[in-house]
C-alpha positions as MATLAB code, in Angstrom:
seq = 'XXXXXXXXXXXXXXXXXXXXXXXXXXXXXXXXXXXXXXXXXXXXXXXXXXXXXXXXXXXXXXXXXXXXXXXXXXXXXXXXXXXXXXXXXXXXXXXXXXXXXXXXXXXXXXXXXXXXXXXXXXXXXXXXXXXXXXXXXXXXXXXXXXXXXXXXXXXXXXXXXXXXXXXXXXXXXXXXXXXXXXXXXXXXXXXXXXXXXXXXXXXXXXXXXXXXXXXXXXXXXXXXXXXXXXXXXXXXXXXXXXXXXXXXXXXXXXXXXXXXXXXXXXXXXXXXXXXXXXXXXXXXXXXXX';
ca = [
     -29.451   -3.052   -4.245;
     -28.075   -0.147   -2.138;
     -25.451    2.385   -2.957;
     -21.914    1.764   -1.241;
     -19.616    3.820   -1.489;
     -15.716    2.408   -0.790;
     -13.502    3.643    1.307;
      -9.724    3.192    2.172;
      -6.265    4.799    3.621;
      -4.090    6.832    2.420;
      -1.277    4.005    2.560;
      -2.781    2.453   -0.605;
      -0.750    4.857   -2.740;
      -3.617    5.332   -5.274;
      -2.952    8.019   -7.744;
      -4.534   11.506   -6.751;
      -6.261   11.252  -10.367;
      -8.331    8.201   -9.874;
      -9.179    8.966   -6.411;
     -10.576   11.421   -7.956;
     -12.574    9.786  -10.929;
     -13.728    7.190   -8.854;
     -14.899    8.887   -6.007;
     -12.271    6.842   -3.707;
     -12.773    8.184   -0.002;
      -9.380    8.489    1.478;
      -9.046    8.318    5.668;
      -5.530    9.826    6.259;
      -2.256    8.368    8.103;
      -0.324   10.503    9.733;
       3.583   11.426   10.049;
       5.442   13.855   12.070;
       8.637   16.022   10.765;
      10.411   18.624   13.047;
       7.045   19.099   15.300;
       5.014   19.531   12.623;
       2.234   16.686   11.829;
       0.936   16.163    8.221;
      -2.064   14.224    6.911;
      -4.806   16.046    6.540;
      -4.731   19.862    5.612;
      -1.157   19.728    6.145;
       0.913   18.129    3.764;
       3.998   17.620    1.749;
       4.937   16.456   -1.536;
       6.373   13.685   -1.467;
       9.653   15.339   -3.617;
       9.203   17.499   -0.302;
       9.358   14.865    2.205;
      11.492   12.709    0.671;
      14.161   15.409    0.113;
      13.566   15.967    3.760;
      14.907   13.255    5.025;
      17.978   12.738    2.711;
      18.772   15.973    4.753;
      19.050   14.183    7.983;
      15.402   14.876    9.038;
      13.712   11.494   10.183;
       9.779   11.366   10.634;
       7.764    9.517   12.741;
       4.375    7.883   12.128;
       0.711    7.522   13.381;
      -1.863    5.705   12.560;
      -5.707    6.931   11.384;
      -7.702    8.914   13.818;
     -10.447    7.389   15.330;
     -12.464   10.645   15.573;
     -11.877   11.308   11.677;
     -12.606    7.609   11.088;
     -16.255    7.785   13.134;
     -17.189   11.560   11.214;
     -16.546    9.600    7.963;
     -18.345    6.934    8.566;
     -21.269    8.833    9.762;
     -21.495   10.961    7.064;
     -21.860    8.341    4.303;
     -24.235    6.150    6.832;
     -26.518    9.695    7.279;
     -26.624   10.020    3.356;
     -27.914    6.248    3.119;
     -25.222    5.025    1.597;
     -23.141    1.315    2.823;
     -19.313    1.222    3.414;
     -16.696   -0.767    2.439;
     -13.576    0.164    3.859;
     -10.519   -1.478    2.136;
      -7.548   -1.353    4.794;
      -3.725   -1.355    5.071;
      -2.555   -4.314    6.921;
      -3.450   -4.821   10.690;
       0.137   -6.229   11.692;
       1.528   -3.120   10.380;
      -0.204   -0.767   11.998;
      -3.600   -0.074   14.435;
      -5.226    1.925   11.902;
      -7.251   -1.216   10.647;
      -8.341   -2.018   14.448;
      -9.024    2.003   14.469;
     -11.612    1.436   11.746;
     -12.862   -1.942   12.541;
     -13.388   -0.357   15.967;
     -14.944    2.474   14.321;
     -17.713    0.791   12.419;
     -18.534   -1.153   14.573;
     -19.552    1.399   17.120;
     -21.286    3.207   13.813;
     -23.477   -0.012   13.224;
     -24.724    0.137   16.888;
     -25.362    3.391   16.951;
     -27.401    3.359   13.261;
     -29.882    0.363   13.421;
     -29.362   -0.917    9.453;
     -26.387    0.264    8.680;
     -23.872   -1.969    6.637;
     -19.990   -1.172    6.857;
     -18.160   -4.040    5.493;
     -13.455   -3.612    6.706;
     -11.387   -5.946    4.632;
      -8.020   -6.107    5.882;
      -5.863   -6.811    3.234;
      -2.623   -7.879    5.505;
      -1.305   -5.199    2.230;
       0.224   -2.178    1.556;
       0.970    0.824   -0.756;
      -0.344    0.160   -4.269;
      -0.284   -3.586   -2.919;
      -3.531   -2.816   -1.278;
      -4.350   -0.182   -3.610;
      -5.018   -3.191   -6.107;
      -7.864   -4.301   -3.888;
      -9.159   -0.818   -4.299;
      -8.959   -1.008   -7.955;
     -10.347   -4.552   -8.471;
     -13.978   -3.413   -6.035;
     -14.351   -0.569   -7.888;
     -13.791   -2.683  -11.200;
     -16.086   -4.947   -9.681;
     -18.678   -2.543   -9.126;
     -18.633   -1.081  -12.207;
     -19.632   -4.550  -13.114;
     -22.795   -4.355  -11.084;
     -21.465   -6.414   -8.024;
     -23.110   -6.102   -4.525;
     -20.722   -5.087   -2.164;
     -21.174   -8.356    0.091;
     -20.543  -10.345   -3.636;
     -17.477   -7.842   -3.775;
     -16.278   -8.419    0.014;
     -16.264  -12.262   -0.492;
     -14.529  -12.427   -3.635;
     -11.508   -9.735   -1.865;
     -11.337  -12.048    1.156;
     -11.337  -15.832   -0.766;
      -8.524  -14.161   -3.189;
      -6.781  -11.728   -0.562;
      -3.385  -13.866   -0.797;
      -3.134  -13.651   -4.864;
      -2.659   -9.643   -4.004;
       1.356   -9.723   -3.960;
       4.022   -7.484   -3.017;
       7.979   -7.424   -3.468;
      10.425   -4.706   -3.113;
      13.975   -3.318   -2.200;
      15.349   -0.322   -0.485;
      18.617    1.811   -1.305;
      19.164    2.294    2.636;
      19.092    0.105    5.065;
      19.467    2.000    8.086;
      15.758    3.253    8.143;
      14.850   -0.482    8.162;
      17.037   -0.398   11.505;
      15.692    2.198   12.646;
      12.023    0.874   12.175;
      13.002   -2.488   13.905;
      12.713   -4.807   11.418;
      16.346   -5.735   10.771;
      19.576   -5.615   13.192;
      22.133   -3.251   13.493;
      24.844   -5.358   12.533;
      22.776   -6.403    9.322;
      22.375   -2.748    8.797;
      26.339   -2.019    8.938;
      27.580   -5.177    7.159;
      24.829   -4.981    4.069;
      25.607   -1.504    3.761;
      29.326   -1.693    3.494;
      29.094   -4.454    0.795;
      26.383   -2.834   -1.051;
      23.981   -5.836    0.065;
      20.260   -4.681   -1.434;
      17.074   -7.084    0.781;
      14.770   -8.473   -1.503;
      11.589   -8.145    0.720;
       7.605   -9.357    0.484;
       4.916   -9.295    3.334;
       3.901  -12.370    4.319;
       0.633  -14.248    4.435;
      -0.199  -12.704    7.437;
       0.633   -9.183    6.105;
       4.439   -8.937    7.915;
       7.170   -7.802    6.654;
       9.785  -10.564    5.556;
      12.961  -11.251    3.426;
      12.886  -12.605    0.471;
      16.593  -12.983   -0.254;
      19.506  -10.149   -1.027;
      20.903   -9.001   -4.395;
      24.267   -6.998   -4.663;
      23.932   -3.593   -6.183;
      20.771   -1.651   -7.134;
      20.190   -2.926  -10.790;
      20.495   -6.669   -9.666;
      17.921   -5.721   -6.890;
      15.679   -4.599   -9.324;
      16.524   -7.283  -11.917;
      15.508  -10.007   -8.823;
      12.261   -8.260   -7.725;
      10.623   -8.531  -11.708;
      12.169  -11.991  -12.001;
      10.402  -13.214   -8.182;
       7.388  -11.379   -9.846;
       7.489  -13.611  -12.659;
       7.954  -16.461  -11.207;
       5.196  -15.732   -8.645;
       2.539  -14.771  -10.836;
       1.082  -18.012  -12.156;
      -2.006  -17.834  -14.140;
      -2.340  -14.530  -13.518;
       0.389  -14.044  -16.040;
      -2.063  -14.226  -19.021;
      -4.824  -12.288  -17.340;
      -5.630   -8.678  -17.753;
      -4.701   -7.453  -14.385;
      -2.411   -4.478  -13.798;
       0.895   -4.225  -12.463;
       2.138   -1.206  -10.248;
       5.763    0.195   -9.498;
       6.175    2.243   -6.525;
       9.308    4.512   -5.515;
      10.737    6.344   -2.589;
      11.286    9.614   -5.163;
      13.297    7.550   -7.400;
      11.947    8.103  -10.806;
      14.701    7.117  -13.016;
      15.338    3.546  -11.229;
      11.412    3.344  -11.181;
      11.374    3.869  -15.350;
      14.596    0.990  -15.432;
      12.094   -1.344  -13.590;
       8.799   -0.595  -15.988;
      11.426   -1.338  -18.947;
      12.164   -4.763  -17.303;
       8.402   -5.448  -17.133;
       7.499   -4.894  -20.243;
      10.437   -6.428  -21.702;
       8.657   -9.458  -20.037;
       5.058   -8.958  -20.146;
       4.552   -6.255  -23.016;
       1.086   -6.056  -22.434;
       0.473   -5.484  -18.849;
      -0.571   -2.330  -18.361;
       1.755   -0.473  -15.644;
       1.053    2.073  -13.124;
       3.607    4.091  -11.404;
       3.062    6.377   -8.193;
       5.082    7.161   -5.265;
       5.853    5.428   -1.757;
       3.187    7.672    0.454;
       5.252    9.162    3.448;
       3.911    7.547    5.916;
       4.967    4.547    4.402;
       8.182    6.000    3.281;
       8.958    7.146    6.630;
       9.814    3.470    7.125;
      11.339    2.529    4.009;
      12.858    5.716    3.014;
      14.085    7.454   -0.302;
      15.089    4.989   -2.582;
      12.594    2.208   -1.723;
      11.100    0.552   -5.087;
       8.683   -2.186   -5.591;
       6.163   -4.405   -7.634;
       2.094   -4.780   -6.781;
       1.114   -7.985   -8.989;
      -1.415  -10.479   -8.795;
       0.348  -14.055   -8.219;
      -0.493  -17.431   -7.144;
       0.848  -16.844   -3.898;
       2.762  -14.698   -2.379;
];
């Protein structure tokens, strides 16, 4: 069977540490703050960005580079090894038609070669999870089309649901209304949000006040997660630089599901550029999402 080696974006929020241990090959987003553009040598912390734009300082975003995506590719095709390339949703952003676009004009040019894009219709540690569960797979001795089939068949048990603190950078990225923005924010109105099958961004109802936000998000997890409840997956908390909230919503979890274990990373900036400081959520398997 030969070597593959997996590779994904850097929206799936993976911890630096088992990128690392792993040997997870990471194809950069990029985002743009006062003229300057960060993703690949460049970059900020996310403490850094995120204290950014509490100052006033709003980024904007851009998807993978094709040229960066076709040099990656190469290199792992010239060293003999197969690909498969783990995306962040298509109806989010090109970067998954950048790399399906990408490896597909690889395989022409390379008689042989095998490069395998899963779109997860994900995001953050959402489609870090798919990530996790290949290499898991792998590790397990699991060909990579074995590995591709199973992430495809079970790509709608991969769930997602989360809140924001501001709702004005959700105006400001289109996806609610102005007036929504205004009204929610003067009665302290928190969304309840979840992508959709497709991999959109929906609502998923409103809470009042932070803590009942995050009370409602590990609740719709609960009641979401099915089987899956009993099963030795992982759960994962992201945050818009929000540690202490983050630590409240890990308490909740294991007050419910003792022992799951939990990881905990940041909201990436180029997600968070969209969501902004504040933003929390839950990656879970579930029955549907």
């Amino acid at each position: 069977m030969k070597d593959f080696v997996i590779t994904t974006d850097s929206n799936s929020d993976l911890l630096e540490s088992y990128i690392l241990d792993k040997n997870i090959v990471i194809i950069p987003h990029y985002y743009d703050m006062e003229g300057v553009t960060y993703g690949d040598e460049i970059i900020l912390t996310p403490k850094e960005f995120y204290d950014k734009m509490r100052a006033g300082v709003m980024p904007t975003t851009m998807a993978s580079n094709p040229e960066v995506i076709r040099k990656t590719f190469q290199s792992y095709i010239d060293q003999g090894f197969d690909i498969l390339h783990i995306s962040f949703s298509s109806t989010l952003s090109g970067g998954c038609s950048n790399v399906t676009t990408g490896a597909r004009e690889i395989c022409e040019d390379n008689p042989g070669a095998k490069i395998i894009v899963i779109d997860t219709l994900s995001a953050s540690m959402g489609e870090g999870m798919f990530i996790m569960k290949a290499v898991r797979m792998r590790e397990a001795g699991m060909s990579i089309d074995d590995i591709a089939d199973w992430l495809e068949t079970h790509k709608q048990e991969f769930c997602i649901r989360f809140t924001v603190d501001d709702l004005g950078h959700l105006y400001r990225g289109g996806r609610i209304s102005k007036t929504t923005a205004i009204f929610g924010s003067m009665i302290n109105i928190k969304p309840i949000l979840k992508l959709s099958p497709d991999g959109q961004l929906i609502s998923g109802g409103t809470a009042r006040g932070r803590k009942k936000s995050l009370n409602s998000i590990c609740n719709e997890m609960l009641e979401c997660m099915g089987d899956y409840k009993d099963e030795d997956n992982i759960i994962c908390i992201v945050h818009g630089d929000v540690y202490e909230d983050a630590k409240y919503l890990e308490q909740l979890v294991k007050e419910k599901l003792p022992e799951k274990q939990i990881i905990m990373n940041y909201v990436t900036p180029s997600i968070g550029a969209h969501s902004g400081p504040g933003a929390i959520g839950l990656c879970f398997m579930g029955g549907k999402r």
